[in-house]
SEDRENFI-808636 format. One record per residue (C-alpha): residue number from 1; x, y, z. Coordinates in nm, 3 decimals, decimal comma. Layout:
<pt NUM; <X; Y; Z>> ...
***
This chain:
<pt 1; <0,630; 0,107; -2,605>> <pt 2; <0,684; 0,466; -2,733>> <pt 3; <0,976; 0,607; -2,884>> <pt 4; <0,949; 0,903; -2,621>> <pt 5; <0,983; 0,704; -2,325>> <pt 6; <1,310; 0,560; -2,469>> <pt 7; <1,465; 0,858; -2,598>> <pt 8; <1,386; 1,014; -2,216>> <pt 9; <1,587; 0,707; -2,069>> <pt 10; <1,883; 0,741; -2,323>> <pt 11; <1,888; 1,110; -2,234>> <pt 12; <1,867; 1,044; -1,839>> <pt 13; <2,199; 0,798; -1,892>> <pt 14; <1,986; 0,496; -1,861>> <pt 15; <2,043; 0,199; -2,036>> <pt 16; <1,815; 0,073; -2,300>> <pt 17; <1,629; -0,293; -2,328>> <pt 18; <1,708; -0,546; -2,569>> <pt 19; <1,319; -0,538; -2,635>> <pt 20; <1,337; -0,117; -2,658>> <pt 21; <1,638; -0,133; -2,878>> <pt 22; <1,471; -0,369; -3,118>> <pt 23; <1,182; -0,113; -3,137>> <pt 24; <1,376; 0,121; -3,243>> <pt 25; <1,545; -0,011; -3,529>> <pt 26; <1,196; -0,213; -3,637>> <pt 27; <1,066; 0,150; -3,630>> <pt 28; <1,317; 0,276; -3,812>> <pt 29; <1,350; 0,038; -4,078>> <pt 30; <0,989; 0,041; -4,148>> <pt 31; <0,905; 0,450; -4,122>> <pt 32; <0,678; 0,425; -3,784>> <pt 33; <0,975; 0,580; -3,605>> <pt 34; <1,078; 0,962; -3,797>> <pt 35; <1,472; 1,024; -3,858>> <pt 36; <1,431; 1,322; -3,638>> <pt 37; <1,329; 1,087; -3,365>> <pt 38; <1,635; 0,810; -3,458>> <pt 39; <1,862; 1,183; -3,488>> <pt 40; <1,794; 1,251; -3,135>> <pt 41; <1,896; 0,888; -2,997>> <pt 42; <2,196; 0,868; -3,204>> <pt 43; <2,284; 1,259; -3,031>> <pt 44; <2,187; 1,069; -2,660>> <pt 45; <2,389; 0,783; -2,736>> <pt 46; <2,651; 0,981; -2,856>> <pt 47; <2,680; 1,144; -2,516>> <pt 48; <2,551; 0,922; -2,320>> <pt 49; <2,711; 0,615; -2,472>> <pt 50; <2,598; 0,224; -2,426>> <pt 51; <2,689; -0,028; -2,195>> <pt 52; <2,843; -0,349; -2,362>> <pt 53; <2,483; -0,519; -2,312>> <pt 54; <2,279; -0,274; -2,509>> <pt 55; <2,585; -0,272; -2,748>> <pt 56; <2,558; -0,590; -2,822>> <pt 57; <2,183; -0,562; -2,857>> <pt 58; <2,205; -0,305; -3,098>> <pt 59; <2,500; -0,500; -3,310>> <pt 60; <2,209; -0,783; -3,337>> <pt 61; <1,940; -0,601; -3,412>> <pt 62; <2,124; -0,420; -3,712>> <pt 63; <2,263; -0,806; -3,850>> <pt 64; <1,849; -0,918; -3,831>> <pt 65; <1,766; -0,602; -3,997>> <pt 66; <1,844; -0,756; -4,321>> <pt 67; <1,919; -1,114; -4,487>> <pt 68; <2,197; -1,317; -4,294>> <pt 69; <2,420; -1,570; -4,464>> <pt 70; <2,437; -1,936; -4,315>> <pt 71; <2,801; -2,132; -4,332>> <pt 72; <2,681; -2,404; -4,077>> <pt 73; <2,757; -2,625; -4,318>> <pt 74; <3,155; -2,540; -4,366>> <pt 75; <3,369; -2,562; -4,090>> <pt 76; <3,515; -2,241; -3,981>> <pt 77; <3,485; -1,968; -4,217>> <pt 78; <3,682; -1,666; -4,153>> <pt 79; <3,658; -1,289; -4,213>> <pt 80; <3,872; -0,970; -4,127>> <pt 81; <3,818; -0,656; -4,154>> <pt 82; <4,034; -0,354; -4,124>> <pt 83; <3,950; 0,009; -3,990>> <pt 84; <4,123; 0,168; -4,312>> <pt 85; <4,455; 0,279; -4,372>> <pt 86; <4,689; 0,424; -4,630>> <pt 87; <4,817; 0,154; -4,865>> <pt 88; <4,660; -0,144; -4,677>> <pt 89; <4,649; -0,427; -4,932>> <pt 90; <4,648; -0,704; -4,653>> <pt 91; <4,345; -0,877; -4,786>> <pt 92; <4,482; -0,930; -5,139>> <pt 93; <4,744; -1,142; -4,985>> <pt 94; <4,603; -1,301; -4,682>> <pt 95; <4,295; -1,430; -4,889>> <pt 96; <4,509; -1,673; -5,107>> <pt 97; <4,756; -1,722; -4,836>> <pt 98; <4,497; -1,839; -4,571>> <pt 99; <4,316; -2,024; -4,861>> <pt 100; <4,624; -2,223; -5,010>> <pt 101; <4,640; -2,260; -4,610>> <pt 102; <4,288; -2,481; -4,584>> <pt 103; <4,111; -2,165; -4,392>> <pt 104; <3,819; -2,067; -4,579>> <pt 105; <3,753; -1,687; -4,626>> <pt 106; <3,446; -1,531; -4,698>> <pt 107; <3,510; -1,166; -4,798>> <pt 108; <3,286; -0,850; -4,834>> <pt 109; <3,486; -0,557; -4,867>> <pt 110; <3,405; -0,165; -4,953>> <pt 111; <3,512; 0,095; -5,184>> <pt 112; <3,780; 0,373; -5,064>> <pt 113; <3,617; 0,662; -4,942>> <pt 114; <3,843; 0,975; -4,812>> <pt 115; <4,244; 0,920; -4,766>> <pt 116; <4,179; 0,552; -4,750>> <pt 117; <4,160; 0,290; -4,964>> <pt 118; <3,909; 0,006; -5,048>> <pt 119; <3,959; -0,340; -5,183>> <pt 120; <3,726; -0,315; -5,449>> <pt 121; <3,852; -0,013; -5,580>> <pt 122; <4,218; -0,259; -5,616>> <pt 123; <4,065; -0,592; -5,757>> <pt 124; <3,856; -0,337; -6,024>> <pt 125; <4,220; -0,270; -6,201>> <pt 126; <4,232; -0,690; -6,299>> <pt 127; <4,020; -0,684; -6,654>> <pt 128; <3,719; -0,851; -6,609>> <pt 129; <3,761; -0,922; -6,191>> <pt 130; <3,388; -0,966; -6,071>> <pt 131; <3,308; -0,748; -5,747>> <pt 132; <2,976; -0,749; -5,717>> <pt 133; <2,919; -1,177; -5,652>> <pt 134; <2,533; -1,216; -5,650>> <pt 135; <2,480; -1,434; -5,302>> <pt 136; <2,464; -1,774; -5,399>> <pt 137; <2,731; -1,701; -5,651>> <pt 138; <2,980; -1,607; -5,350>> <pt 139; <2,846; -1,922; -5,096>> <pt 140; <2,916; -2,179; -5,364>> <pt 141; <3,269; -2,013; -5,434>> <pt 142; <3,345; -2,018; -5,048>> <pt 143; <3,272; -2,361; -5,053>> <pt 144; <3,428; -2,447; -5,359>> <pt 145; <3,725; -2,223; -5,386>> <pt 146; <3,804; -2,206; -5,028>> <pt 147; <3,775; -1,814; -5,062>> <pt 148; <3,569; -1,567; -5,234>> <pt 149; <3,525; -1,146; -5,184>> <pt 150; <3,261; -0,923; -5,352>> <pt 151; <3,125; -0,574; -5,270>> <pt 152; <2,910; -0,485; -4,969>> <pt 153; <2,548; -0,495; -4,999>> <pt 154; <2,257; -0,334; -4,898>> <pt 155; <2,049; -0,671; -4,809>> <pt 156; <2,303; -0,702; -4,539>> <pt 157; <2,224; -0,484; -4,215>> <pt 158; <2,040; -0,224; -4,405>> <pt 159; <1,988; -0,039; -4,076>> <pt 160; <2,329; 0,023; -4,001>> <pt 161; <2,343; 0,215; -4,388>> <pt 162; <2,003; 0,427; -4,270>> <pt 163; <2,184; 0,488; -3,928>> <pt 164; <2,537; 0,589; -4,025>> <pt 165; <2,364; 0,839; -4,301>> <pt 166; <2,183; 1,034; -4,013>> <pt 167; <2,525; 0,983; -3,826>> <pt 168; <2,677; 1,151; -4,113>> <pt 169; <2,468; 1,452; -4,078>> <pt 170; <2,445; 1,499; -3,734>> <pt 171; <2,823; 1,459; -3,589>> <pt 172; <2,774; 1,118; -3,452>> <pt 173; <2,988; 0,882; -3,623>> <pt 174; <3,317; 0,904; -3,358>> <pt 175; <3,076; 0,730; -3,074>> <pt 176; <3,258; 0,403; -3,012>> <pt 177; <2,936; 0,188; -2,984>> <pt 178; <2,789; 0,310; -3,285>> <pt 179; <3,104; 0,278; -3,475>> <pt 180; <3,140; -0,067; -3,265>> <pt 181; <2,785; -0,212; -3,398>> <pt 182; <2,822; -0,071; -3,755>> <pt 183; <3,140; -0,287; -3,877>> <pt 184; <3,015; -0,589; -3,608>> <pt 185; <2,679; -0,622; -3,755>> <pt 186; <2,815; -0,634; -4,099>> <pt 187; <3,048; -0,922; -4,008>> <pt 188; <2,768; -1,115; -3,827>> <pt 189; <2,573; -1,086; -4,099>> <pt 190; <2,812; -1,209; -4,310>> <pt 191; <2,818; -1,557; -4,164>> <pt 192; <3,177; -1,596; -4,070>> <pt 193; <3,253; -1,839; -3,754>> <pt 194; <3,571; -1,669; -3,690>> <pt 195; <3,673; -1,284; -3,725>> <pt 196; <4,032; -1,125; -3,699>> <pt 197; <4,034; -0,747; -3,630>> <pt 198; <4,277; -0,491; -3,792>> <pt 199; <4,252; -0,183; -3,592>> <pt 200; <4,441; 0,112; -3,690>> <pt 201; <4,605; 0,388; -3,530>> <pt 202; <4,798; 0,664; -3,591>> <pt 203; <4,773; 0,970; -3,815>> <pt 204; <4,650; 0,757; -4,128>> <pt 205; <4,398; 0,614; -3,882>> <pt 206; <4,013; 0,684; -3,833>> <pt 207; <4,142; 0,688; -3,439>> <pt 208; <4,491; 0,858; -3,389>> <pt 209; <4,491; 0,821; -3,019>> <pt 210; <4,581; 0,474; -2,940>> <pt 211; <4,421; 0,469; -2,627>> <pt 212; <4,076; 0,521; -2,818>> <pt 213; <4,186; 0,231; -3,061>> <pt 214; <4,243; 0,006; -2,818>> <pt 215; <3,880; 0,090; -2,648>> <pt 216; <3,736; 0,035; -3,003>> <pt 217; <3,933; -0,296; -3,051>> <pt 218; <3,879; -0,494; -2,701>> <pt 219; <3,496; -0,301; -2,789>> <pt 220; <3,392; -0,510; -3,140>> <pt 221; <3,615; -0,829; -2,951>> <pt 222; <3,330; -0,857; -2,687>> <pt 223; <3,098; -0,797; -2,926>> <pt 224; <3,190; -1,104; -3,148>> <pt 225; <3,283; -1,328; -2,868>> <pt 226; <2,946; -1,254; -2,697>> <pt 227; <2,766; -1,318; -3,036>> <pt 228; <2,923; -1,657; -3,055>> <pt 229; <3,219; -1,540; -3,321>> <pt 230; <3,551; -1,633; -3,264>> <pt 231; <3,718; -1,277; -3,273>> <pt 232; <4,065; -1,144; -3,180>> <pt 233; <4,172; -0,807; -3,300>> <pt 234; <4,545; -0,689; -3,328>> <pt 235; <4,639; -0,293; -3,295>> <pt 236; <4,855; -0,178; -3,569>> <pt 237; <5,031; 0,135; -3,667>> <pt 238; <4,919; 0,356; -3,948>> <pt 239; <5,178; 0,634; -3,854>> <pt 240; <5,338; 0,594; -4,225>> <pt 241; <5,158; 0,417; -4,546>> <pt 242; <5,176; 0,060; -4,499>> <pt 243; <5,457; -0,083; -4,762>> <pt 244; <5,620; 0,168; -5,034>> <pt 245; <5,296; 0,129; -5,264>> <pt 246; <4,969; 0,387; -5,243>> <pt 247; <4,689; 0,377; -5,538>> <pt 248; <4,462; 0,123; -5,715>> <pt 249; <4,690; -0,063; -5,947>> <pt 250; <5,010; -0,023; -5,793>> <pt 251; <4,931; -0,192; -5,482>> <pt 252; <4,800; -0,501; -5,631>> <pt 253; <5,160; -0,528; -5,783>> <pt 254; <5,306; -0,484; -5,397>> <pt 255; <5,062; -0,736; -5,281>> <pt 256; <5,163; -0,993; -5,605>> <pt 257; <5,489; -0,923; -5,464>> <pt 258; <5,476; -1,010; -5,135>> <pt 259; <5,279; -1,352; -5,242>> <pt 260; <5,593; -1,454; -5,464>> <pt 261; <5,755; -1,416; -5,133>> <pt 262; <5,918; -1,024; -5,214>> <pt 263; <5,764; -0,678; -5,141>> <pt 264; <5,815; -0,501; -4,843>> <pt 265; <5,846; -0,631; -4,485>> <pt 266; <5,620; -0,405; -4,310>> <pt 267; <5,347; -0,547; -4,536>> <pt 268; <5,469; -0,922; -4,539>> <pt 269; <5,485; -0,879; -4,128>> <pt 270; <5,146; -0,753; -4,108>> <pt 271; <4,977; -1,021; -4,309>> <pt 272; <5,174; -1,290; -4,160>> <pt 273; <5,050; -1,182; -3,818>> <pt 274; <4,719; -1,128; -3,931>> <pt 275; <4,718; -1,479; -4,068>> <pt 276; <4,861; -1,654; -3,787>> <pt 277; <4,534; -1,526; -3,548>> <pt 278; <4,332; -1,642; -3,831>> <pt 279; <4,464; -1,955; -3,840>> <pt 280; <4,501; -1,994; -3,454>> <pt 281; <4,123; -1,910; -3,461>> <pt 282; <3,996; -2,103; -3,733>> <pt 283; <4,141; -2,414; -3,554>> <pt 284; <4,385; -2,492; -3,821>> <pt 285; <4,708; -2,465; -3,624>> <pt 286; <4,722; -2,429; -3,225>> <pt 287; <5,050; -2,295; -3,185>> <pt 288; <5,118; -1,934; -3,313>> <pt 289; <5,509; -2,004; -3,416>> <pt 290; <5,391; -2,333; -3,621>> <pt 291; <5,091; -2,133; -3,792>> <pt 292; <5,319; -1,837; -3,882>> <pt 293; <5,592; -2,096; -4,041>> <pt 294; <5,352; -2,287; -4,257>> <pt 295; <5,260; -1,973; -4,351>> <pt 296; <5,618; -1,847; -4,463>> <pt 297; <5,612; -2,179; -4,660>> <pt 298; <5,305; -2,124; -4,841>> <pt 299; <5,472; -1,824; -4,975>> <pt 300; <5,815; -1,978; -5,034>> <pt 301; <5,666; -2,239; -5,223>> <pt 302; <5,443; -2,068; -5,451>> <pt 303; <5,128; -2,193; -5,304>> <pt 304; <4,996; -1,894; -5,188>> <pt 305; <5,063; -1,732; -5,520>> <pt 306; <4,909; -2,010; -5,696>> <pt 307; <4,543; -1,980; -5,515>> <pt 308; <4,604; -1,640; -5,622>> <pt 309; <4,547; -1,703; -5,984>> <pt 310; <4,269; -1,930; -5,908>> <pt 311; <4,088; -1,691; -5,712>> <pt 312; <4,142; -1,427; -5,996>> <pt 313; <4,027; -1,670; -6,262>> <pt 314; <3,729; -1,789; -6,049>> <pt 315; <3,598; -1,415; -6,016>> <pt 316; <3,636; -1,389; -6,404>> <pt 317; <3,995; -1,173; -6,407>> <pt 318; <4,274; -1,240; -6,583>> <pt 319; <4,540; -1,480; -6,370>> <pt 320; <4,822; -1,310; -6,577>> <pt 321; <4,829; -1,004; -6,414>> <pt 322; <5,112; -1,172; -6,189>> <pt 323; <5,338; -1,203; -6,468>> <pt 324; <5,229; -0,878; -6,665>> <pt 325; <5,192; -0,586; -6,497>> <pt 326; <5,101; -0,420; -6,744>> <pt 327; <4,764; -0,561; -6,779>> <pt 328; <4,677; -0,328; -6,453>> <pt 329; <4,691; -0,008; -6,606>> <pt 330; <5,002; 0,237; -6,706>> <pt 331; <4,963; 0,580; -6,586>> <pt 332; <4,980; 0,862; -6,878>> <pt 333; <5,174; 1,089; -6,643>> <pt 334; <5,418; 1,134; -6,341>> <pt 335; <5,643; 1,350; -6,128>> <pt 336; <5,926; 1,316; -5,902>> <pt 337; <5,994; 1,435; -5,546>> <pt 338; <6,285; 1,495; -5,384>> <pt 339; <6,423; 1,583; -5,046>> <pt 340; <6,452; 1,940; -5,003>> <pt 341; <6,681; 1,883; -4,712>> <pt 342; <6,958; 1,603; -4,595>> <pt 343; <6,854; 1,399; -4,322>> <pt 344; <6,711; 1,109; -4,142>> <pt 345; <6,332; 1,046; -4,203>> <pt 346; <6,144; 1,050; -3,911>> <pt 347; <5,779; 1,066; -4,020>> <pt 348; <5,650; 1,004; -4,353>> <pt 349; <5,234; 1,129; -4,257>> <pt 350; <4,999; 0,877; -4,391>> <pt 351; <4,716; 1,125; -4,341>> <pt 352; <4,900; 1,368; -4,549>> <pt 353; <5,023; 1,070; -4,837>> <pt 354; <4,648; 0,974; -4,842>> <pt 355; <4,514; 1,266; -4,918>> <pt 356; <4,772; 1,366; -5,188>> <pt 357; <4,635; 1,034; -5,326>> <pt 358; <4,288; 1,132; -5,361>> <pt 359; <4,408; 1,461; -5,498>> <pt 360; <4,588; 1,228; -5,797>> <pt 361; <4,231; 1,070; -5,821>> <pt 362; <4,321; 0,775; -5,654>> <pt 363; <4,057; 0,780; -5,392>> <pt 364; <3,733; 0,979; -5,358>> <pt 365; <3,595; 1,248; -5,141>> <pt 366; <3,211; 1,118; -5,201>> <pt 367; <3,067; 0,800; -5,303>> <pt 368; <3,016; 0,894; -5,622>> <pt 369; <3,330; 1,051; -5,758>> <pt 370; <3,502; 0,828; -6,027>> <pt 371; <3,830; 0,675; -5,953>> <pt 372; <4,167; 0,696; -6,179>> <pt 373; <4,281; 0,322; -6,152>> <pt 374; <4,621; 0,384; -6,245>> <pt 375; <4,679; 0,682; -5,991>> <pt 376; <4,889; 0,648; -5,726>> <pt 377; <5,222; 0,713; -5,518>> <pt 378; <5,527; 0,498; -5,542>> <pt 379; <5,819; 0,525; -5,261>> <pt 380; <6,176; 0,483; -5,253>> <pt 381; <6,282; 0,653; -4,883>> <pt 382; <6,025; 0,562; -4,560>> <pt 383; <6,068; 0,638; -4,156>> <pt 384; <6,438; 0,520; -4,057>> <pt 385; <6,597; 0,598; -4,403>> <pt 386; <6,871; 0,838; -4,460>> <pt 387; <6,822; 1,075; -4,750>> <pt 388; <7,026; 1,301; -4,912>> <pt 389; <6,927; 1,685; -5,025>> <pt 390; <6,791; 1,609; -5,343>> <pt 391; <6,772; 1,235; -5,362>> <pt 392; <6,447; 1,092; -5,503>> <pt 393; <6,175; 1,010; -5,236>> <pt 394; <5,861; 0,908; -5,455>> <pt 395; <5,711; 0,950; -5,739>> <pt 396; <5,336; 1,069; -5,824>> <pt 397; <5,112; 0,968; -6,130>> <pt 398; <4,812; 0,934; -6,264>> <pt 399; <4,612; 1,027; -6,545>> <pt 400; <4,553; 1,399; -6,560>> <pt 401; <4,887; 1,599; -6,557>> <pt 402; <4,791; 1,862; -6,415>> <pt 403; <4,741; 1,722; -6,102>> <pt 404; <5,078; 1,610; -6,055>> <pt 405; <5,224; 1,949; -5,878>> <pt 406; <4,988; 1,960; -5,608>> <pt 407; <4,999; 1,627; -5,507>> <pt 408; <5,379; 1,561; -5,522>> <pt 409; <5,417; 1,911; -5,289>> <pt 410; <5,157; 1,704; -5,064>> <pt 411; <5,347; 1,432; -5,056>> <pt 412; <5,678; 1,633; -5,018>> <pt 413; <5,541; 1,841; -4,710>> <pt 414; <5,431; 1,464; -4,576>> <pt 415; <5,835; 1,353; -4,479>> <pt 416; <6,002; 1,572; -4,198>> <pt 417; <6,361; 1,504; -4,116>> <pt 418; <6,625; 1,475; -3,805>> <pt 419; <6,964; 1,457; -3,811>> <pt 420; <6,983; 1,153; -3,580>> <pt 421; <6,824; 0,830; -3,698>> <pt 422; <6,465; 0,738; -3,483>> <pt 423; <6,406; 0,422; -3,271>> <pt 424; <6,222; 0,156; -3,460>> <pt 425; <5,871; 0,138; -3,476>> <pt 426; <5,698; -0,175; -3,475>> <pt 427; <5,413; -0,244; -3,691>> <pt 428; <5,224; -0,470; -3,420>> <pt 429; <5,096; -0,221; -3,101>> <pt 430; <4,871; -0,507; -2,904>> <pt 431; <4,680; -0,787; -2,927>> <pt 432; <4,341; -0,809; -2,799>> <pt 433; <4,129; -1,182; -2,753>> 
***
């Protein structure tokens, strides 16, 4: 087999062998196969795109590229993943609410990179919350605990890190099959039985067309189903920040909130539908309106809230961050914005909110950049909402003040208004199994 003769096929529209596919990534992993040779497949694929066989071929060759982990032994372990968003803390609440549920969750989540956020980033503003489980350390908590979340590593699909860097660098990370196999093989590797799909879309999205969101989402659902996963994948809006909190330490208060049973009800809808797939796939309820009910008790009732603190405490935080806030962080500065103009709302641009976040130091243009914790963007006026010339919309903060003007006129520029009030928008756009 030489690399030639594949990268000819791939550039005649031909689809590639499991056995050729595996070649390539062998190659690539071990340095028989040059980057300039993986470049010009990525460039082929990227025109020439993949079938859903050699797809799925590639997903599995990236989860084998690296070390696996096994929960044979526990009955249904569940994952989710999100495509990143503005102000998406649904994992901090659907982890304790699907564990004080019975479903066990086994977590590996990312830092925030561009105008959206990461769950590490969050859990990093609770003193002394581990991110970075060594393996065993996270298995035994799964089983233990009933949930557990630490930090992406490279033992798991190392490929798909080499890959996406030359995607980086070349233009080729909007293919849908690469982007497909990237966050697939990850959750394959990551041992869960059962996987539940966030998909975004809208202007805070990574796909603002919805019809390309949609191909993305039924996409990584064959995947999983065809590699033996349980998967299901919901399409959800990201036209406006999800819930009225954006930053590091402010939206682990939101999501505190919405597990005593308060916070916003975009956010609390979200996580409740979320959950209710979960727990439809994970066998634990068989009837959607029954799963989503036990669920509204588990928050009632303090349960959820509850497993909260013990998963905090288990990962070495401090439980009493639910009942002082101030443990979090306090931000040394802030500034107000107000409505230059009377009116109803009718788009609050997440795009435009996330990137006023990262200019607060909230989020981070490259891997490397530090991260202000205590940034962030609190609102008081979203899509729907009637405001008054001059009435307060939001306030920015963080830790340098002189970063304050910029981002609040970012965040300013982000509402437009209309005199008549616009149609609801729901936060659920499809469902895909």
């Amino acid at each position: 087999m030489r690399m030639t003769e594949i990268l000819a096929k791939k550039k005649n529209g031909q689809p590639l062998t499991q056995a050729e596919i595996n070649y390539w990534i062998d190659g690539c992993m071990s340095g028989e196969i040059p980057d300039y040779q993986t470049a010009a497949l990525l460039m082929a694929i990227y025109f020439r795109g993949m079938n859903n066989e050699e797809t799925v071929a590639l997903t599995s060759a990236l989860a084998r590229s690296g070390e696996q982990l096994d929960f044979s032994g526990l009955a249904f372990v569940a994952d989710k993943h999100s495509t990143g968003g503005v102000g998406d803390k649904t994992t901090l609440v659907l982890l304790p609410l699907l564990g004080a549920a019975g479903v066990r969750m086994a977590k590996m989540s990312g830092r925030g990179l561009g105008h959206t956020g990461g769950t590490i980033d969050k859990l990093s503003c609770i003193p002394g919350f581990r991110t970075d489980l060594p393996r065993d350390v996270f298995s035994r908590q799964v089983g233990k605990l009933g949930i557990a979340l630490t930090g992406q590593t490279p033992e798991l699909a190392p490929a798909d890190g080499k890959l996406y860097a030359l995607r980086d660098v070349t233009a080729t990370v909007d293919s849908l099959p690469l982007i497909a196999s990237s966050v697939m093989s990850k959750k394959i590797a990551a041992g869960a039985q059962s996987i539940v799909l966030d998909v975004k879309t809208g202007s805070g999205a990574f796909f603002q067309s919805k019809e390309r969101a949609l191909e993305l989402a039924r996409l990584m659902v064959m995947i999983g189903n065809s590699m033996g996963r349980r998967t299901a994948a919901l399409l959800t809006s990201m036209e406006q920040p999800l819930g009225y909190a954006v930053g590091n330490h402010i939206e682990v208060l939101e999501a505190i909130a919405a597990l005593k049973g308060e916070g916003p009800a975009d956010l609390r809808e979200l996580c409740l539908a979320l959950g209710t797939e979960i727990m439809l796939l994970a066998g634990k309820e068989t009837d959607p309106e029954q799963a989503r009910e036990r669920l509204e008790a588990l928050l009632a009732g303090g349960e959820a809230l509850a497993m909260f603190r013990h998963f905090v405490a288990a990962q070495g935080g401090d439980p009493e961050v639910t009942a002082r806030p101030e443990l979090l962080g306090v931000p040394a500065a802030g500034r107000a914005v107000f409505a230059p103009e009377s009116g109803y709302i009718n788009r609050l641009d997440a795009r435009r909110v996330g990137e006023a976040a990262v200019m607060l130091g909230a989020g981070r243009e490259k891997k490397e950049d530090p991260v202000d914790l205590t940034a962030g963007i609190k609102f008081y006026k979203k899509v729907g909402d009637f405001a008054e010339a001059g009435e307060h919309l939001a306030d920015v903060f963080c830790s340098d003040p002189q970063k304050l003007r910029q981002a609040a006129e970012h965040v300013q520029s982000a509402f437009a208004f209309n005199q008549e009030k616009p149609p609801e928008r729901p936060p659920i756009l499809g469902r895909i199994t």
